[in-house]
N, C-alpha and C positions, 0 to 999 in steps of 0.2 A: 374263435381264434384257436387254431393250434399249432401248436411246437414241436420242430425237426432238429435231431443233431447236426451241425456242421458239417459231419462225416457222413450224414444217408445211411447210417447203418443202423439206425434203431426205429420203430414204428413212431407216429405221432402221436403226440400224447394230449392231454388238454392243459390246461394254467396250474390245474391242481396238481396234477402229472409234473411238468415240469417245478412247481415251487417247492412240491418234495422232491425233490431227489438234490445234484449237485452235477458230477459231471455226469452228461450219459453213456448209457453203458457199453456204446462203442468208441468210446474214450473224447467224443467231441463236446460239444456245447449247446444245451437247446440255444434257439433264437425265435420268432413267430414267423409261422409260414408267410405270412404278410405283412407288410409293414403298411399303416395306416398315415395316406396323405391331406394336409390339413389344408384347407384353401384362407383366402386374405378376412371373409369374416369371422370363422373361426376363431385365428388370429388374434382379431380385434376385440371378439366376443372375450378370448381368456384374460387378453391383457388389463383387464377391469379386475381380476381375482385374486382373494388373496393366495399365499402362499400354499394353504390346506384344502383351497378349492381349485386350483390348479393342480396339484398334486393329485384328487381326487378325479377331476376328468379326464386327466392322462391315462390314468388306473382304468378310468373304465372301457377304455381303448382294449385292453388287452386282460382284464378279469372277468368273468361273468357274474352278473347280478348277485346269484345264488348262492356264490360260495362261502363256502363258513370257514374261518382260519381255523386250524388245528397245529401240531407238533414239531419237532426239527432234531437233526444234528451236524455242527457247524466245527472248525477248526479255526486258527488265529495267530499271527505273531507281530501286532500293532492294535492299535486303534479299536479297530473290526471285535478281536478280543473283549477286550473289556464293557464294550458297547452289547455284545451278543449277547456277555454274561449278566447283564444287569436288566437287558429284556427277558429274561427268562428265572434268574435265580430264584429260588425257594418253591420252583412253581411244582404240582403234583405230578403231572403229565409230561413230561418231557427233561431229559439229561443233555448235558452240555458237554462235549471234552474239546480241549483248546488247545491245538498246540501253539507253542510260540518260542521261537530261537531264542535259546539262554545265552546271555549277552550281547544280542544283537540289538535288542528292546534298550530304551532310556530304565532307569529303571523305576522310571513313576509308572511308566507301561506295564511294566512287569509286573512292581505290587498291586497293580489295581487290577490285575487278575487272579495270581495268585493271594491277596488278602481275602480273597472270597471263600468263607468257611460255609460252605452249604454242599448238604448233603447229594444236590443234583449237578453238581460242578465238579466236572476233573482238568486239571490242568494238568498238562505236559511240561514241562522244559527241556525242551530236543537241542542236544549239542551239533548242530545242524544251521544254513542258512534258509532262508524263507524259501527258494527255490527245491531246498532239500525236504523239509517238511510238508513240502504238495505236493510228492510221490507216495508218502503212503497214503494221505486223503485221497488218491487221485485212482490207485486200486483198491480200495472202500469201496469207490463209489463204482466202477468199473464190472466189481463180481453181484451183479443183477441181483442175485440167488441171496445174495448176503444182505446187501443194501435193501431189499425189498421186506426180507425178515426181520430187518427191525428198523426199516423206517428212516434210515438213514434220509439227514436235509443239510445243507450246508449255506450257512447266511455269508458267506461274503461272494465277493462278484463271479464266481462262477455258478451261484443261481440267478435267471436272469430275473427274479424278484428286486434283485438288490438294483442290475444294471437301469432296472423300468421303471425302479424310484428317481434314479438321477438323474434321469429325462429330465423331469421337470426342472432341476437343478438349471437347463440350460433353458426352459423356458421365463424360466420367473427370471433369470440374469438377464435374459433378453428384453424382455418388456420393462427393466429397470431401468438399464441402458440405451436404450432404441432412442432418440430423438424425439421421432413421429413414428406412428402408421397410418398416417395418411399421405404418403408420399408415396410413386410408381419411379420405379420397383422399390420396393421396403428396402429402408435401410438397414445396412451391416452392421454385426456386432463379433467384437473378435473375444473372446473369451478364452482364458488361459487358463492348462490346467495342467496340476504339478502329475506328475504319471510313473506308477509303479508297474501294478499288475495291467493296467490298460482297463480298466472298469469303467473310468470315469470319459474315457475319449471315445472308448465305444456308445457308452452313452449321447455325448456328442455327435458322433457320425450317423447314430438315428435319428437324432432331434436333426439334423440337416435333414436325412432322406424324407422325413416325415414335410417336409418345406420351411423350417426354421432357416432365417436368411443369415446363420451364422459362420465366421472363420474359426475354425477349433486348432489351436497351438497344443499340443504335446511339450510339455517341458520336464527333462530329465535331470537326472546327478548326473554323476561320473561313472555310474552303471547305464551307458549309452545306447541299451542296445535295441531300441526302440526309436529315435535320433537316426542311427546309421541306417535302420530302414526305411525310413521314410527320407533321409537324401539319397542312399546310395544303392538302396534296396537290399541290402546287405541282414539279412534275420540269422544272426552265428553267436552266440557264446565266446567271451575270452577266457583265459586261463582261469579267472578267479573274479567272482564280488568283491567289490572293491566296499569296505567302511567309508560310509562320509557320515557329515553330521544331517542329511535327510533320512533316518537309518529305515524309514519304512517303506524305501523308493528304491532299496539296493536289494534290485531284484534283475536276476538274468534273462529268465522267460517269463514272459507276460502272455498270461497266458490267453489274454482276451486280445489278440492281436488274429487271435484265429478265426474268432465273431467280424472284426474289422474287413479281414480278408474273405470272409466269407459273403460278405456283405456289397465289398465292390464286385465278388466275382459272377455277379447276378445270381448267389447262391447257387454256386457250382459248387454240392459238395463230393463230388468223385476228386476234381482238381484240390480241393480244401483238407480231402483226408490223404490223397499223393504225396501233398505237400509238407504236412503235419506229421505222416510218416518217416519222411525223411528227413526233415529237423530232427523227430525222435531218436534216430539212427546214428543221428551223425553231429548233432547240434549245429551246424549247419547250413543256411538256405538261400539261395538267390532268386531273388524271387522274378517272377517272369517276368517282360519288359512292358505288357501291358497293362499287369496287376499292380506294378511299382507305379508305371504312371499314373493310374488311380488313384493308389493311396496317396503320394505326392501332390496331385492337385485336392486331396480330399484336409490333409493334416498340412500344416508346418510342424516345423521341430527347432526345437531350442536344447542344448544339456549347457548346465550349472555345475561351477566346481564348487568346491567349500568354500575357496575365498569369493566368488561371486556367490553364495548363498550370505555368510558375514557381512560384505556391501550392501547387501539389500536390505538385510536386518537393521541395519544402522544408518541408511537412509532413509529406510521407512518411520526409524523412529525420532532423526532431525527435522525430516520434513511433517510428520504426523501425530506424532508423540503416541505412536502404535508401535503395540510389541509385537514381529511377526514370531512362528516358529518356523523352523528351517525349510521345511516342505514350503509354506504357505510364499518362504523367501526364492523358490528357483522360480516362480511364476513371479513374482516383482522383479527381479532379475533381468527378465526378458524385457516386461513393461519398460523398466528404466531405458533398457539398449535399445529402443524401438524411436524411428523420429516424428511418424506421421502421429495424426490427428483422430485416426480410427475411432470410434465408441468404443471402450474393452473394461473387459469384468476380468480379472484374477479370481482362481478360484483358494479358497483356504482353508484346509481342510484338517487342523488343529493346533489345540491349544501351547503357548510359549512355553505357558507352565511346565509343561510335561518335556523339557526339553533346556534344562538349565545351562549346561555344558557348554552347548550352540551360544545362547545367551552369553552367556560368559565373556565366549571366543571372540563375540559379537563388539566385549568390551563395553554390555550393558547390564541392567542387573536386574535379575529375575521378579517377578512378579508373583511369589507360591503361594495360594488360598490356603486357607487355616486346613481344607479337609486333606488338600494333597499332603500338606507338613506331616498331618495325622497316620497317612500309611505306613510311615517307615516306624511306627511304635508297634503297627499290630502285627498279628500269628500270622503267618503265611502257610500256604500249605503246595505242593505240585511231586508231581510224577517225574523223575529224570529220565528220559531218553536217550541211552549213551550210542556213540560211534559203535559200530558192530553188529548193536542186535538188527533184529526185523522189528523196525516201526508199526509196522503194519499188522505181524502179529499182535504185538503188545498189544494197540486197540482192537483190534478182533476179541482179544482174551477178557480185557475188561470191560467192552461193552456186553460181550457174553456173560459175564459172570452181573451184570448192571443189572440185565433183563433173569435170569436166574434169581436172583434179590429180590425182586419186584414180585416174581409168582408165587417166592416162596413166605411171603410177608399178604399175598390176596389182594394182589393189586390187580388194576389192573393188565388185561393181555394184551399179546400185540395180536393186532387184525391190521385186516386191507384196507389204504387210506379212501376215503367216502366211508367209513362206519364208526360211529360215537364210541370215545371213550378208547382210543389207541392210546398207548403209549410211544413216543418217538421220542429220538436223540439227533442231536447236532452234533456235526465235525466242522470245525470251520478254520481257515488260516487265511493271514490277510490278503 
């Protein structure tokens, strides 16, 4: 299996190829030159596995037997953060830097990246919205020259690492939900999923191509602009992100919308980087009338205000005595307004904990584990990113001076990834 940017403008690379790096270096997105279709025994064969073994033969779709995991560097401002930094903290071989929008984050998000005193962890706090913080990740990963010299990797959904795990998300939902498979044609299953950067619905729209007999809903906030393209074809930026209480959904460009589109366009990427250029240009884009009716028959869309995310919270927890958090609530939201009988999995994708406020608003009362209470006692440590500078220098300078540390201390070097004993970092943002 190999992997081509969205845009055609970079060679193919292999799994290893694409799981290090993040964007490629002509600003697009690997995906696999193939996408592998799965027939009715197949099927039948996974729907027996558990959750680790499903996961596992998905993987083997698209990794080769051989490969040994190695290093990363990843950026962040949700969830994605704190989860990056706890796969990796303390470890010898590999630095972490994190950005994550100061006060955009709840701030149990926040301390539980910033509480991290380890010496391989730099956190950021960028006065900036999440859209703003993946322009400097985004020319990181863009200067070939740089990124290849130290190894740059980025763990959230713009390596398609992350988007090949959530495949399976939509298979194991399905074989939970499904009724039968023994029934012609397999029955449907509608599965809902709360949608920010678009990671998780691109994952979705492979698990269809691959022949999952599923319907994939997009459900949005009040940062719409994923919604208006899939009714109206309309891909433009409004004046401003708007705060809701989904804070890790208030995102304007999603950026895996370009994987989606690349995807129906029978991986057309001359028309994919025409296109993507001029969003770039202009934020922007109407999308052709062929490509809209694609995506349209491919997605629904739903968007959620604050007081329909609170409704949902509060009747999930009448009728279930479940606590949702906000995100998890604009996909119940939809369920609830919905009248048919469909089979449908909501997807949830964190904790209430972390999100007291929402709670609150919800007129319910939090639920906080003894270790989350425990953050706000301890040291915090981050990097401020103010309005003005160059983001992008900034990290340049300190992962430069990261790897300068390292030589000067008789660590390990950096080398070409396939060779034992690199050193590599992650940039990751949600």
């Amino acid at each position: 299996m190999e992997y081509i940017s969205t845009r055609g403008g970079t060679r193919a690379v292999d799994f290893e190829g694409a799981l290090f790096s993040g964007y490629a270096p002509d600003g697009g997105l690997f995906m696999p030159q193939n996408i592998p279709s799965l027939d009715r025994d197949t099927l039948r064969r996974w729907s027996s596995l558990c959750y680790r073994g499903l996961v596992k033969e998905l993987c083997s779709l698209f990794i080769p037997a051989d490969l040994v995991p190695r290093n990363t560097l990843s950026g962040t401002s949700g969830d994605t953060g704190s989860s990056a930094i706890e796969s990796v903290r303390g470890q010898k071989n590999m630095d972490i830097f994190v950005l994550l929008p100061k006060g955009l984050c709840t701030q149990i998000q926040e301390l539980q990246m910033t509480t991290v005193i380890e010496d391989n962890v730099h956190v950021f706090a960028a006065h900036g919205n999440s859209d703003e913080i993946d322009e400097p990740i985004k020319e990181l990963f863009t200067d070939d020259d740089f990124a290849r010299k130290y190894n740059l990797m980025s763990l959230n959904s713009v390596n398609w690492s992350r988007i090949m795990v959530q495949i399976a998300h939509f298979f194991y939902a399905y074989f939970q939900c499904a009724p039968s498979l023994d029934t012609t044609p397999l029955p449907v299953v509608e599965i809902v999923v709360p949608t920010g950067g678009g990671g998780n619905i691109t994952a979705g729209c492979i698990a269809q191509k691959m022949g999952l007999p599923i319907r994939v809903v997009a459900v949005v906030n009040s940062n719409d602009i994923i919604h208006r393209t899939v009714q109206h074809g309309d891909f433009s930026v409004v004046e401003s992100v708007k705060a809701t209480l989904a804070s890790a959904m208030d995102i304007q460009e999603p950026y895996n919308v370009e994987r989606i589109l690349w995807l129906l366009s029978g991986s057309d990427s001359s028309l994919i980087k025409m296109l993507m250029e001029r969003f770039s240009a202009s934020k922007r884009l109407k999308l052709p009338e062929d490509l809209h009716r694609k995506l349209s028959e491919t997605l629904r869309s739903c968007s959620a205000s604050d007081e329909d995310i609170v409704g949902a919270m509060r009747r999930c927890w009448e009728e279930n005595r479940y606590l949702l958090c906000p995100h998890s609530a604009v996909a119940a939201h939809y369920h609830y307004s919905q009248a048919d009988s469909i089979p449908r999995c909501c997807l949830a994708p964190a904790s209430a904990a972390k999100f007291q406020d929402a709670v609150l608003r919800a007129g319910l009362v939090p639920q906080i584990p003894p270790e989350i209470t425990a953050l706000t006692t301890m040291e915090t440590r981050s990097t401020p990113l103010e309005r003005g500078q160059d983001w992008a220098q900034v990290l340049r300078g300190r992962i430069g001076a990261v790897a300068q540390q390292w030589e000067a201390e008789g660590g390990c070097q950096f080398a070409p990834l396939g060779q034992r004993g690199i050193r590599a970092q992650v940039v990751t943002q949600t």
